[in-house]
N, C-alpha and C positions, 0 to 999 in steps of 0.2 A: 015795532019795526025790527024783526029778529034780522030780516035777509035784507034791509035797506044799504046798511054800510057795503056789505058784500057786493051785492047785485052795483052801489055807484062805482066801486071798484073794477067788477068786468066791464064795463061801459066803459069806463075812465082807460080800461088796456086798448078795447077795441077801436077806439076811437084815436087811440097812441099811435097802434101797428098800421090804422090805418092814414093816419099823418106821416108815418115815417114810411111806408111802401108809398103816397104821393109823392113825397123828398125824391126818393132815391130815379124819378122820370127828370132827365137834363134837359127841363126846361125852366125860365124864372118863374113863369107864374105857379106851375104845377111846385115847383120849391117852396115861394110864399104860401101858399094856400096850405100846402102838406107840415109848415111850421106851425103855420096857426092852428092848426088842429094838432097838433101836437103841444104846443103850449096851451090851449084850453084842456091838456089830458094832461098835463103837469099841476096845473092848475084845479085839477078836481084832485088828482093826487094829494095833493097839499092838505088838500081840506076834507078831504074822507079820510087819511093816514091819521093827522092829528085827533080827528074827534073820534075815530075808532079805537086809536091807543086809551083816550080817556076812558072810553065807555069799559073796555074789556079788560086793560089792565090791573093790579093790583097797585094799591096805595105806595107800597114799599118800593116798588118796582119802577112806577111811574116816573118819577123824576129823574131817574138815570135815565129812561129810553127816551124821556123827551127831550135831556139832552143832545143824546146820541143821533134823535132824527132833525136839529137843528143843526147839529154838524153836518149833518150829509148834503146838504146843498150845499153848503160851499166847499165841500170836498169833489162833488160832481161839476161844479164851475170850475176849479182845477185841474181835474181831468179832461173838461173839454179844454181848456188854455193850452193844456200839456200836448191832447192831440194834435192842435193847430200848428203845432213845431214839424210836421208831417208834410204841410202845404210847402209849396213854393213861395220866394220872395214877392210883396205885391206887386215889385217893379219891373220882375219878369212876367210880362203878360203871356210871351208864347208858354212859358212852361207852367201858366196857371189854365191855359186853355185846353194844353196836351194833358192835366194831371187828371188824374181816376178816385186820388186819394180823398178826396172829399164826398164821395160815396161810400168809405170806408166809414166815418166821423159822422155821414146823415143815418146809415142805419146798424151801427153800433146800437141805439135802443131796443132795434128789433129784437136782439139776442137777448137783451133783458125783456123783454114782453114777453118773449116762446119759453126763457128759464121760469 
């Protein structure tokens, strides 16, 4: 399986960009449905990242970068907490209905899928 890790990887993007281009249409359902395909592309992330690191890393190397990518999720769950200071108050309904800013925070990933 020389191109298997690779090839779940481009799937796993495409399947991202196109979870998060459903996101960014202001409707609920086109939202729910564009998360969940986004979260099953996180979710192959997860599991193509780690077993690719095993397969292709070196011994020495290994254990530092596995820490490094077990830090990065909850450095990216911080990040998303952090953008959430962006939105309006929830008790303000009209200026959660007028805000744009949550299109900003649904495809922020896009820009990592295109880098």
């Amino acid at each position: 399986m020389k191109f298997g890790r690779r090839r779940a990887l481009i799937i796993q993007a495409v399947i991202g960009m196109v979870g998060v281009c459903i996101t960014l249409y202001p409707n609920f359902y086109a939202i729910c449905g564009g998360r969940i395909l986004y979260g099953i592309s996180v979710g192959l992330l997860a599991v193509c990242t780690a077993r690719l690191m095993e397969e292709t890393l070196p011994l020495n190397v290994i254990s530092g970068m596995g820490a490094l990518y077990c830090v990065s999720f909850p450095f990216a769950t911080f990040l998303a907490d952090l953008m959430a200071s962006i939105l309006p108050p929830d008790t303000d309904t009209a200026a959660l209905k007028e805000t744009n800013n949550t299109m900003y925070i649904f495809g922020l990933p896009l820009v990592f899928y295109v880098i």
